[in-house]
MARROGU-137726 format. One record per residue (C-alpha): x, y, z; residue in three letters. Coordinates in steps of 0.2 Angstrom, whole numbers, padded with zeros to 4 digits, always signed. Layout:
! MARROGU-137726
XYZAla;...
//
This chain:
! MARROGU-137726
+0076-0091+0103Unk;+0060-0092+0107Unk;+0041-0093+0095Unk;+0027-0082+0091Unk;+0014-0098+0088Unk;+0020-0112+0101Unk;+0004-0122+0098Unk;+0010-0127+0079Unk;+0024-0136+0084Unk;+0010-0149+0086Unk;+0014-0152+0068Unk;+0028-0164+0073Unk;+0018-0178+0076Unk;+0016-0179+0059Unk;+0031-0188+0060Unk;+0022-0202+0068Unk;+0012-0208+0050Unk;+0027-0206+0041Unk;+0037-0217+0052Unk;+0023-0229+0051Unk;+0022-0229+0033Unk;+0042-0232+0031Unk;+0044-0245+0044Unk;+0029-0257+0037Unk;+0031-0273+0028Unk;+0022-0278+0014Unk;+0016-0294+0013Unk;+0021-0302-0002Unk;+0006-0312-0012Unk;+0006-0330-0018Unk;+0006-0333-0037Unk;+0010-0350-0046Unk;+0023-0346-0059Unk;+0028-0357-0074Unk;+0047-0357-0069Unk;+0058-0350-0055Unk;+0074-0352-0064Unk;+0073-0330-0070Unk;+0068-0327-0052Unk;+0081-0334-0042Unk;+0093-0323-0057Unk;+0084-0308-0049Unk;+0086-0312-0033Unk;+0104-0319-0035Unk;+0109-0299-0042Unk;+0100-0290-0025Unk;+0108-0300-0013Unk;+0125-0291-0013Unk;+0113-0274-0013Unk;+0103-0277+0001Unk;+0111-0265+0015Unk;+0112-0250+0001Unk;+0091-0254-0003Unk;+0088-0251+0018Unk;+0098-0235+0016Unk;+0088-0227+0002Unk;+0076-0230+0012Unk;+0081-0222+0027Unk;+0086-0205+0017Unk;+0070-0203+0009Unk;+0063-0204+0027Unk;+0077-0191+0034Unk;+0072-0180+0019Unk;+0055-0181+0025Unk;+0057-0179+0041Unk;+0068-0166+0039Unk;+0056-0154+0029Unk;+0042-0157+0042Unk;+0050-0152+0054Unk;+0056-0134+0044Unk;+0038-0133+0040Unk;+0030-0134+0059Unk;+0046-0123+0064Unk;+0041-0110+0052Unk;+0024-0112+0058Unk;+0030-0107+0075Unk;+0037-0092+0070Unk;+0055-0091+0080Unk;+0063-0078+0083Unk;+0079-0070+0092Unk;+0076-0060+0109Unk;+0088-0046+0100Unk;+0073-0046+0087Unk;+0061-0039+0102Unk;+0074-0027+0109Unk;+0079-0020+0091Unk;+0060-0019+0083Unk;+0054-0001+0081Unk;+0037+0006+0080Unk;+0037+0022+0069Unk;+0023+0033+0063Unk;+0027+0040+0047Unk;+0017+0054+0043Unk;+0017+0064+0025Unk;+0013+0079+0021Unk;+0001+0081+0006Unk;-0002+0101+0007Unk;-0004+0112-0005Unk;+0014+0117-0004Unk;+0020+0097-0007Unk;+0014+0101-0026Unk;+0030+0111-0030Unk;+0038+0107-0045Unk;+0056+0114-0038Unk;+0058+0094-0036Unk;+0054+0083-0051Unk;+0043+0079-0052Unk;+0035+0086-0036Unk;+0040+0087-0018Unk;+0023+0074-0014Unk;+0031+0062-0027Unk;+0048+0063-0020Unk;+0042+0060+0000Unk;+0032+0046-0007Unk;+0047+0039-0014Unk;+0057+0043+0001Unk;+0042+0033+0011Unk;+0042+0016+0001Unk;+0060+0015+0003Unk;+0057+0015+0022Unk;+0042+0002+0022Unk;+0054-0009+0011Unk;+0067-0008+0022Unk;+0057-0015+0037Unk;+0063-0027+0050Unk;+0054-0043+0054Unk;+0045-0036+0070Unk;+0045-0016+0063Unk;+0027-0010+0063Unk;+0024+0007+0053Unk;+0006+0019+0054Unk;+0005+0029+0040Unk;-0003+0049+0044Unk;-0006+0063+0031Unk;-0006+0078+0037Unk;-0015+0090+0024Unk;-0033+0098+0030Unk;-0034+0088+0045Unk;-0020+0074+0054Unk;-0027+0057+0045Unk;-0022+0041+0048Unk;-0022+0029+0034Unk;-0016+0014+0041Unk;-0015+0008+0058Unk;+0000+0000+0065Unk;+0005-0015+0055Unk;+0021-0026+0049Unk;+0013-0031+0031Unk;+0021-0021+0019Unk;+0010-0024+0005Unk;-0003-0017+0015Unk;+0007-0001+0017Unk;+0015+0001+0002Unk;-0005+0002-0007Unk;-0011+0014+0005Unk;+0006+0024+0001Unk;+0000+0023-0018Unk;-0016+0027-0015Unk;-0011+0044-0007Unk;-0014+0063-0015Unk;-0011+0078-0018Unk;-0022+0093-0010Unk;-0024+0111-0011Unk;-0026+0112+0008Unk;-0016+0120+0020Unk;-0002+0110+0029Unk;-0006+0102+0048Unk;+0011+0094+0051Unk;+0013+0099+0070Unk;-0006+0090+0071Unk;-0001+0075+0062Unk;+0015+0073+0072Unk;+0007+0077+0090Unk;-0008+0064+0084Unk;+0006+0052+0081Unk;+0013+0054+0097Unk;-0006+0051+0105Unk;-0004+0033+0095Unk;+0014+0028+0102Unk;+0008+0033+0119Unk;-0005+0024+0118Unk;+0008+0008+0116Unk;+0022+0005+0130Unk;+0029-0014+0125Unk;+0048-0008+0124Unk;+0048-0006+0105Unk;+0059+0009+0099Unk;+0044+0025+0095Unk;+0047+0035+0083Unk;+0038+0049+0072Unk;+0047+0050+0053Unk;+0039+0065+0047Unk;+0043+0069+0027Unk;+0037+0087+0025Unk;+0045+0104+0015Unk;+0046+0111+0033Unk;+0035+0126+0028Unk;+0021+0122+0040Unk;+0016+0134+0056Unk;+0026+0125+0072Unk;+0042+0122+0064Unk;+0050+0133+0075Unk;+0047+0123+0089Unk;+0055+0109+0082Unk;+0071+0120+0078Unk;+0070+0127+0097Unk;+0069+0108+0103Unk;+0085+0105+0091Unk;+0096+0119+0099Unk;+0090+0114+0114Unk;+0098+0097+0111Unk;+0113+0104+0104Unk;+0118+0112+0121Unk;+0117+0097+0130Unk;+0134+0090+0124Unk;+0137+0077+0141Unk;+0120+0070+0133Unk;+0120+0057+0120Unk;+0110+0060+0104Unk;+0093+0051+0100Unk;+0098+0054+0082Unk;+0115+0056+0073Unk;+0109+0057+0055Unk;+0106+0074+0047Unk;+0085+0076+0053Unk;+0079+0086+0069Unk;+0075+0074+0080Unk;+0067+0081+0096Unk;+0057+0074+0113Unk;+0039+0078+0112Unk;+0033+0096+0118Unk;+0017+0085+0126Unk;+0012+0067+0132Unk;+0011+0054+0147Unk;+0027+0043+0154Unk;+0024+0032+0140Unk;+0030+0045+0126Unk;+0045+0049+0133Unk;+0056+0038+0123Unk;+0045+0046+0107Unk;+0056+0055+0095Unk;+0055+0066+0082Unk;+0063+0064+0063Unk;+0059+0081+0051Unk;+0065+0075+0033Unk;+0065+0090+0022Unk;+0059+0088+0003Unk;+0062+0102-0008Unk;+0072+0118-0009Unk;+0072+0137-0004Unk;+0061+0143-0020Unk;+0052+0158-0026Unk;+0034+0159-0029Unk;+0022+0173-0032Unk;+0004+0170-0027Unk;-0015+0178-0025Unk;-0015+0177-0006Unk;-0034+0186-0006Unk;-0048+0189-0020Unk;-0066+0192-0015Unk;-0081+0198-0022Unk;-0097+0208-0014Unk;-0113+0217-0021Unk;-0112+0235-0018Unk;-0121+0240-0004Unk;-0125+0257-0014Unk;-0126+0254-0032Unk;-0138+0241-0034Unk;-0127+0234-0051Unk;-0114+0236-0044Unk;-0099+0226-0036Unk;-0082+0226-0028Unk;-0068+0213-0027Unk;-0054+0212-0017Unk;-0037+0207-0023Unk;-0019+0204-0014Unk;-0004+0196-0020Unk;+0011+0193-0014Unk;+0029+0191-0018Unk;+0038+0178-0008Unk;+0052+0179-0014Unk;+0070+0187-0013Unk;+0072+0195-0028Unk;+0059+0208-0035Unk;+0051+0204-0053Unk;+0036+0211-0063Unk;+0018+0201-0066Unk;+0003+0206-0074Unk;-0016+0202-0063Unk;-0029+0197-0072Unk;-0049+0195-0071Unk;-0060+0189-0084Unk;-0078+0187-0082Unk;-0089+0169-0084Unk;-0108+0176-0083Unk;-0119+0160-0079Unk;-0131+0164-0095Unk;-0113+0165-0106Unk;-0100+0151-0111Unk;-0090+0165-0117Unk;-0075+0172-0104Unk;-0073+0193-0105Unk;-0059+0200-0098Unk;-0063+0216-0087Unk;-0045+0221-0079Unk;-0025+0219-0082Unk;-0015+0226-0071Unk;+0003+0228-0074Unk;+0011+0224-0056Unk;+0030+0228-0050Unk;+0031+0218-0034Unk;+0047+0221-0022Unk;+0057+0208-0015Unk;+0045+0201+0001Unk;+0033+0214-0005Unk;+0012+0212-0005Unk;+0000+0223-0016Unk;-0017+0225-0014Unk;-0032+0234-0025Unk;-0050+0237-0024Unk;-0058+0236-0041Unk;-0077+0245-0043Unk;-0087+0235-0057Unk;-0104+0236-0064Unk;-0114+0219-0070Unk;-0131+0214-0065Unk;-0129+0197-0072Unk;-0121+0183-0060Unk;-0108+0171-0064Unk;-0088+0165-0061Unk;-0071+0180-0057Unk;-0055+0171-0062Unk;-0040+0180-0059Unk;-0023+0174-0061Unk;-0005+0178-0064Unk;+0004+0181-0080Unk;+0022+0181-0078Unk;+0025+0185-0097Unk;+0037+0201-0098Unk;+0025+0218-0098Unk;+0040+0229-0105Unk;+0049+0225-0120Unk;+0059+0241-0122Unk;+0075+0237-0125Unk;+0086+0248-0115Unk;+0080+0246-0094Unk;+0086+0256-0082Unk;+0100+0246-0069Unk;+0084+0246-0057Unk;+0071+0238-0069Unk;+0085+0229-0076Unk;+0087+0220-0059Unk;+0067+0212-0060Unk;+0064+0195-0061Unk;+0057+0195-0080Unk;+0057+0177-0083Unk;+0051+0171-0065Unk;+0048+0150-0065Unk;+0033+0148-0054Unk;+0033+0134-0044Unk;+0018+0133-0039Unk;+0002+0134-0050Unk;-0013+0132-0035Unk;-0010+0151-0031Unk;-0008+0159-0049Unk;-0026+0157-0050Unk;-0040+0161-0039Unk;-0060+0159-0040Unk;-0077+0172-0033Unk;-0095+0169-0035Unk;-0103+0184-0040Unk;-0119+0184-0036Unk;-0136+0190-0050Unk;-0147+0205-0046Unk;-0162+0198-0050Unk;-0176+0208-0056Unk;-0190+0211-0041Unk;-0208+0214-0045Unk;-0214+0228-0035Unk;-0234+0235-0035Unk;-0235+0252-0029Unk;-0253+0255-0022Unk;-0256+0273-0021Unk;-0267+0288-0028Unk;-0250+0297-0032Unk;-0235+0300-0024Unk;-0222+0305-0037Unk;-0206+0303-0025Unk;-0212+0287-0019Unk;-0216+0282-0039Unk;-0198+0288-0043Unk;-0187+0282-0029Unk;-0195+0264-0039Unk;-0193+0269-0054Unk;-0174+0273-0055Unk;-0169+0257-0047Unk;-0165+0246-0064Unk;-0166+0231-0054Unk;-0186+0234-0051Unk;-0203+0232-0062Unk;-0213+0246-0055Unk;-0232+0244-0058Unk;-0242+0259-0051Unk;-0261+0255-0048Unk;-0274+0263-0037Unk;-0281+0248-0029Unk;-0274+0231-0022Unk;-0274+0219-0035Unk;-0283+0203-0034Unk;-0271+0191-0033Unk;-0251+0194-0030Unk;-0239+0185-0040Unk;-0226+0177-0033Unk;-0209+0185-0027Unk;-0218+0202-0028Unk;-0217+0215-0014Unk;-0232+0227-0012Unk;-0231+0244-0008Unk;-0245+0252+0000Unk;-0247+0270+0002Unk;-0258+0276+0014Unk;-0272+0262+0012Unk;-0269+0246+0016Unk;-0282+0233+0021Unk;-0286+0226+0036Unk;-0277+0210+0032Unk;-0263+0211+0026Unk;-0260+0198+0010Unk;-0247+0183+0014Unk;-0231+0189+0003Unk;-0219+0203+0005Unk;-0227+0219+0011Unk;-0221+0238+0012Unk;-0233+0249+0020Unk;-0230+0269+0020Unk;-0240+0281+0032Unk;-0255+0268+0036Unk;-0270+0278+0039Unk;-0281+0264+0046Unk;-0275+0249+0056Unk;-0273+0231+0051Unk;-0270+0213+0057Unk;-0252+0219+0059Unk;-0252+0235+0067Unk;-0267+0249+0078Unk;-0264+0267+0071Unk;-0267+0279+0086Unk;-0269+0298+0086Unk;-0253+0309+0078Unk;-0237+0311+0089Unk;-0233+0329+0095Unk;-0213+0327+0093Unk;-0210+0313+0079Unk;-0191+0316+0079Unk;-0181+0300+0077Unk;-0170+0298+0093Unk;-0167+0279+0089Unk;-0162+0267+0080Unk;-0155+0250+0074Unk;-0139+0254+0066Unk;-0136+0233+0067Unk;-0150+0230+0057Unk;-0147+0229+0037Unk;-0162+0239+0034Unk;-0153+0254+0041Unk;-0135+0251+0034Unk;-0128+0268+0027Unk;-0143+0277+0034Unk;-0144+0291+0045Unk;-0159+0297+0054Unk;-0153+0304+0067Unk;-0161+0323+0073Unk;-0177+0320+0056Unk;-0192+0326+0058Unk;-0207+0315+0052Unk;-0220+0325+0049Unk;-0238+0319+0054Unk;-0231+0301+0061Unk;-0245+0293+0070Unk;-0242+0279+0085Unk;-0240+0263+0080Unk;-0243+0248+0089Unk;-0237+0229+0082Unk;-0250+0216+0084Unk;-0237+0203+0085Unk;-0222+0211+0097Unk;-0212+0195+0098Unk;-0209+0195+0078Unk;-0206+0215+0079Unk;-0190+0224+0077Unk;-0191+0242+0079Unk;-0180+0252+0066Unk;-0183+0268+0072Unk;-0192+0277+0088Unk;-0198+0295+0092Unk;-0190+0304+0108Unk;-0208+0296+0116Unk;-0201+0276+0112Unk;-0215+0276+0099Unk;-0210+0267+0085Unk;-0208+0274+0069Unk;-0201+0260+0057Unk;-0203+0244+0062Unk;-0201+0227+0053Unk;-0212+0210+0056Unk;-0206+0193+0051Unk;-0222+0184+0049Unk;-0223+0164+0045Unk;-0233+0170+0029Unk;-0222+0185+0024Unk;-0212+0200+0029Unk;-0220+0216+0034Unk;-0211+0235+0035Unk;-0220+0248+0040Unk;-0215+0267+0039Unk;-0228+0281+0046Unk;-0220+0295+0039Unk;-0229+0310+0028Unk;-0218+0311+0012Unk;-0227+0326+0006Unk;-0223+0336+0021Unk;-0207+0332+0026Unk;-0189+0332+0018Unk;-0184+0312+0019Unk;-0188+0310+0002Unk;-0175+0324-0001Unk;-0162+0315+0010Unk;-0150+0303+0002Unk;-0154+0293+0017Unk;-0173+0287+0009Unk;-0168+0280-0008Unk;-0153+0270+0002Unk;-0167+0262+0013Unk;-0180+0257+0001Unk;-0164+0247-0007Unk;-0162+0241+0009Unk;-0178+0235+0009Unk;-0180+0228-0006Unk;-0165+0217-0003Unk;-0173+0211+0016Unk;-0188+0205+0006Unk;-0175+0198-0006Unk;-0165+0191+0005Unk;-0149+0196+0008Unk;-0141+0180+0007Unk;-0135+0186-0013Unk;-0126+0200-0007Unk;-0109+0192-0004Unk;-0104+0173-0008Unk;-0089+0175+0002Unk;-0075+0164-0005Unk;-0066+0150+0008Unk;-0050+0146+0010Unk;-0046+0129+0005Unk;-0049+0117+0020Unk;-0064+0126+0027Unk;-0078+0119+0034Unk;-0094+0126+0032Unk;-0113+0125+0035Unk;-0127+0128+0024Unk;-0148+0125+0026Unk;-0161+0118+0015Unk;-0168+0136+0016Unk;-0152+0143+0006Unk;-0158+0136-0010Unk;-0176+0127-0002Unk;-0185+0138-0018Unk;-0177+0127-0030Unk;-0178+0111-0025Unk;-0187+0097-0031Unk;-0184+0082-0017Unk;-0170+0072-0025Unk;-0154+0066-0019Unk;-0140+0082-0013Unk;-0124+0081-0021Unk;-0107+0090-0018Unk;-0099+0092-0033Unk;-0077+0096-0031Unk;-0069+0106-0046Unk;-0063+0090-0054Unk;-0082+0082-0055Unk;-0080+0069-0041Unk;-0100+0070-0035Unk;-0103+0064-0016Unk;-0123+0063-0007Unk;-0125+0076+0006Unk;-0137+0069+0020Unk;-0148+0085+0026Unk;-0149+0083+0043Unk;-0160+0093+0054Unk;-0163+0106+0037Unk;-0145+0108+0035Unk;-0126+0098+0033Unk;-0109+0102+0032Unk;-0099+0104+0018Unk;-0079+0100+0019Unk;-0065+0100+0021Unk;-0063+0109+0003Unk;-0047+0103-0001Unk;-0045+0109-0019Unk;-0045+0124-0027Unk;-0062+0131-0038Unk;-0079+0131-0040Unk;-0087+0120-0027Unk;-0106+0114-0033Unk;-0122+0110-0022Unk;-0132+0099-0034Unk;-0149+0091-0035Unk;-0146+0076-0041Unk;-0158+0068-0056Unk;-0158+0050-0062Unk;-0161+0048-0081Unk;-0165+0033-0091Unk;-0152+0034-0108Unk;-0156+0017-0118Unk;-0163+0004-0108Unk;-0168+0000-0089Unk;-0151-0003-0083Unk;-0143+0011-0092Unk;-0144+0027-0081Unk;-0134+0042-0077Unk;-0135+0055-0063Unk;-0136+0075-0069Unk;-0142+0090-0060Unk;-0160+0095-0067Unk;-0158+0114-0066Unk;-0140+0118-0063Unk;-0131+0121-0046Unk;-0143+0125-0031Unk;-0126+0134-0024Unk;-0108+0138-0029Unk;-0094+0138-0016Unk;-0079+0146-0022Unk;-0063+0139-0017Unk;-0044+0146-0018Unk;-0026+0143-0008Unk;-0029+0162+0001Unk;-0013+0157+0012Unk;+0005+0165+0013Unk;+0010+0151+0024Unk;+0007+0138+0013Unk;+0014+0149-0005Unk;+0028+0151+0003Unk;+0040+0137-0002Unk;+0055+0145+0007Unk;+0058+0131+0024Unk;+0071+0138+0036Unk;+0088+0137+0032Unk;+0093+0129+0049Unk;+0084+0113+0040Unk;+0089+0115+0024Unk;+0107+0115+0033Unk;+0107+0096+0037Unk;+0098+0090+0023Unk;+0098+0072+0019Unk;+0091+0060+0012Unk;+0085+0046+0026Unk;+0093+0029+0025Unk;+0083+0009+0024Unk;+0080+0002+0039Unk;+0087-0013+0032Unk;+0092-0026+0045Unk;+0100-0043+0047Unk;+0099-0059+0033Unk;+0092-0047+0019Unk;+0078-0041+0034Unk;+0068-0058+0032Unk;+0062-0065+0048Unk;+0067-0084+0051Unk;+0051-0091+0047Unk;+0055-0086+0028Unk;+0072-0094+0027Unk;+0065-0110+0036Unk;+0051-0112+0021Unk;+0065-0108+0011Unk;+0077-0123+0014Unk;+0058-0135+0015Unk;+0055-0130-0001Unk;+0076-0134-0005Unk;+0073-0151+0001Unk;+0059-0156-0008Unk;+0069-0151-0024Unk;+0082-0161-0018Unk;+0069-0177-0013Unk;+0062-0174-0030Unk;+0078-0176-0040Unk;+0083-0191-0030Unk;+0069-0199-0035Unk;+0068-0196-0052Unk;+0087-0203-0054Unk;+0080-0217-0046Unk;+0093-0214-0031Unk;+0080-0219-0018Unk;+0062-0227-0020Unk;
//
């Protein structure tokens, strides 16, 4: 036996005072008494008591003694060398994906392996140490190594549920790193608690057959888990071992693996979403998909499509849905599993379909988009007439055409003007479109007319020329161009001489597009290829930003700038809002911060947060002045992680682990020393009170 705290067996010397105190005399005082005649009674009836008096003495000071020294010996902290060579340093890591919230375990598979992992912290030895890792978006650790329980079992408690995908072979591979890291003889293992449907697993299960064929060796493990040598480390993991407990069962599950939402590049109220779903399961069954509609200027929720779905066993289906709305706002679609046929008598085909299929899991039945709202552009069309150039304005419902003859004074905000012809020789700051310039400006010099204005070239990268084709078109009485400013140019289109014939200027004080091009005299106009680019104009002024709000999958990380929503700030505080209302600050660093991981499932909000006084000067609440600067949607979008089938070679030896209970009820010896010191005082106690020893 040896101690952990040598230096508190100091505390014997408190047996010194405690001697002193028994073994002195006291002096007994003087005092003139009337008679002695009842004294020398007293003393006559003590006399035949005398040796018994000196040993009540001597076993209150025993007593005393005694307890001391269990005290200073639990102070020391003893222990056994069989302690040291037994002890075990585990990291316990538990999967909290998406996949953990099943229901085919009451009453979820997380509630289960965090029942599974407070059995194991209270069955810890004396000189056990535990780290606790989740291992849901990214390998966290919780707690460090550590032998307090308590400490443990309230970071246990204060673990969640996510909707994020599952990094178990990170987790376990980070809790390797942290036994490596530790080379003091303790046993190292990593307890994983997981429903084995993460990606790596199989090279858990090729490390357990691998160990099965080696039949001279002995096993690290004998219980039902894999158990397997790390894939990875230094000389100091390779006593690490590897323990895969498997929560939960093979079950079915149906889920939106896909769903996403863009503007039409073509129909400018347009838009199209994507849709996928897939059955894991073994058995086919019938569903209906559902989308409704949220607009952002409605509370009320439209359905726009059902569609009745007859999914095969392992089978996927997939759709593309055209749709028509200029108004922005929320998509929800989600899975009815509700019979869609109530005829009575089925073929033995249909009759074989899952009808009343008990999902058990409800993060993929439903699935979130952002569609973005065509907002209304002011466009000032500055001509002395042109009806193709008024008209390819004019049928666009998304613009507000005003035709005038000369520049106005003043140009509203968010408004693109059109020149035709004229423009003057400094451009306005704002959005400018300028169409076969007669005279040069601080922007462009117009030279004399090109003899072969036939478009050779051009930018098939840019959005400006998405869906258009010039290839071979004449431009009848093009004149050369020539940018003021080539470092912000970008030609769009060149003649067979390299003289540019479209070209776009991103200015500081507003973009610039210039065309020199004869729409009388030519057949562009007649070309689907010219309506196509003056909407791909008017979204470049725009910005193009609202033409897909791609949805993530949950875990992502992503970027955004103060320019993606810099028009309607008003300098307060940036907060990230999640789908149940939790609000976190967003530092904007360098114009711009990153959002995630989004671990759950919905609308993710980018808010400007507002302080406003309720009742009083100390009653104040937070809300968003305007609404949401930005709207993230958020949704499972993983096959890996809907599919709640783990491999059968797990399921196989499924167990469920046992205590790590040890030796005297696993208390270390300083807690039964306190234990019989606090005995002992009883005992002292009791003595005393029936006048045993004084």
């Amino acid at each position: 036996m040896t101690f952990d705290s040598p230096s508190s067996l100091y505390w014997f010397g408190l047996a010194v005072p405690i001697v002193i105190f028994y073994i002195l005399k006291i002096r007994l005082r003087r005092k003139p008494v009337s008679t002695v005649i009842f004294w020398k009674q007293v003393l006559d009836e003590k006399n035949p008591r005398s040796i018994w008096q000196r040993l009540r003495h001597l076993v209150s000071l025993l007593l005393q003694l005694a307890m001391l020294s269990l005290l200073a010996l639990s102070l020391a902290d003893p222990y056994f060398f069989w302690e040291i060579r037994s002890a075990r340093r585990i990291v316990l890591v538990v999967d909290t994906s998406a996949s953990m919230n099943a229901t085919d375990v009451k009453p979820t598979r997380l509630a289960e392996a965090k029942l599974q992992a407070g059995q194991l912290i209270a069955g810890m030895r004396p000189r056990d140490e535990i780290a606790l890792i989740t291992a849901s978006t990214q390998p966290q650790v919780v707690v460090g190594f550590t032998s307090r329980q308590r400490t443990l079992s309230a970071a246990l408690k204060a673990v969640t549920s996510t909707d994020g995908p599952s990094y178990v072979a990170e987790a376990i591979a980070l809790g390797q790193r942290l036994l490596g890291e530790r080379n003091d003889g303790k046993q190292s293992e990593v307890y994983v608690l997981t429903d084995g449907c993460f990606s790596g697993i199989e090279r858990f299960l090729a490390k357990k057959e691998a160990l099965n064929n080696k039949s001279d060796e002995a096993r690290p493990d004998s219980s039902s888990a894999i158990t397997s040598e790390p894939t990875t480390g230094t000389s100091n993991q390779s006593n690490i071992t590897v323990s895969i407990h498997v929560i939960g069962e093979r079950s079915s599950n149906v889920g939106i693996t896909q769903f996403q939402v863009r503007r039409s590049l073509v129909d400018p109220l347009g838009y199209e979403i994507l849709a996928e779903v897939t059955n894991l399961s073994e058995t086919p069954l019938d569903c209906r998909f559902e989308v409704d509609f949220k607009s952002a200027s409605r509370e009320a929720v439209e359905p726009i499509d059902v569609v009745p779905l007859k999914l095969e066993a392992n089978g996927k289906w997939s759709h593309v849905f055209e749709k028509t709305s200029a108004e922005g706002g929320h998509l929800l679609a989600h899975l009815n599993f509700q019979s869609t046929n109530n005829n009575v008598g089925q073929t033995p085909k249909n009759a074989s379909l899952d009808r009343s299929h008990q999902d058990a899991l409800e993060a993929d039945n439903s699935a979130w988009a952002v569609l973005p709202r065509r907002e209304i552009q002011p466009v000032i069309l500055v001509t002395s007439g042109n009806l193709f150039l008024q008209k390819v304005f004019e049928v666009n419902p998304l613009v507000k055409l005003t035709v005038v003859e000369h520049p106005p004074e003043t140009i509203p905000a968010g408004t693109v003007v059109v020149f035709h012809r004229t423009a003057p020789a400094e451009l306005p700051k704002g959005s400018m479109f300028v169409i076969d310039p007669a005279n040069s400006s601080d922007q462009y010099s117009v030279g004399e007319p090109l003899e072969s204005a036939i478009v050779t070239k051009q930018d098939k990268d840019s959005p400006l020329m998405s869906h258009v084709r010039l290839d071979n078109v004449v431009m009848p009485e093009a004149r050369k161009l020539a940018p003021a400013q080539p470092e912000l140019t970008q030609v769009l289109a060149a003649a067979v001489s390299t003289d540019p014939l479209f070209f776009a200027v991103n200015r500081p004080e507003g973009k610039v597009l210039v065309m020199t091009v004869n729409l009388d005299k030519g057949d562009l106009p007649l070309r689907t290829a010219f309506p196509i680019f003056v909407g791909n104009a008017l979204h470049w002024f725009a910005g193009n930003k609202s033409d897909l709000r791609e949805s993530l999958a949950t875990g992502s990380v992503t970027t955004v700038t103060s320019s993606d929503f810099a028009s309607q700030m008003r300098g307060n505080q940036i907060v990230l809002t999640d789908p149940s209302g939790l609000r976190k600050p967003l530092p904007m660093i360098m114009d711009k911060t990153t959002l995630g991981p989004l671990d759950q499932c919905g609308i993710w909000k980018v808010e400007e947060e507002q302080t406003i006084s309720l009742t009083g000067p100390s009653a104040k609440e937070s809300r968003s002045p305007s609404g949401p600067l930005l709207e993230i949607a958020c949704n499972l979008s993983s096959s890996a992680e809907s599919d709640l089938r783990p491999p059968n070679e797990l399921l196989s030896e499924k167990t469920t682990p046992s205590p790590m209970l040890s030796g005297f009820g696993s208390r270390p010896i300083w807690f039964w020393l306190s234990l019989l010191a606090l005995g002992l005082t009883s005992i002292e106690w009791w003595l005393y009170q029936r006048r045993v020893i004084s």
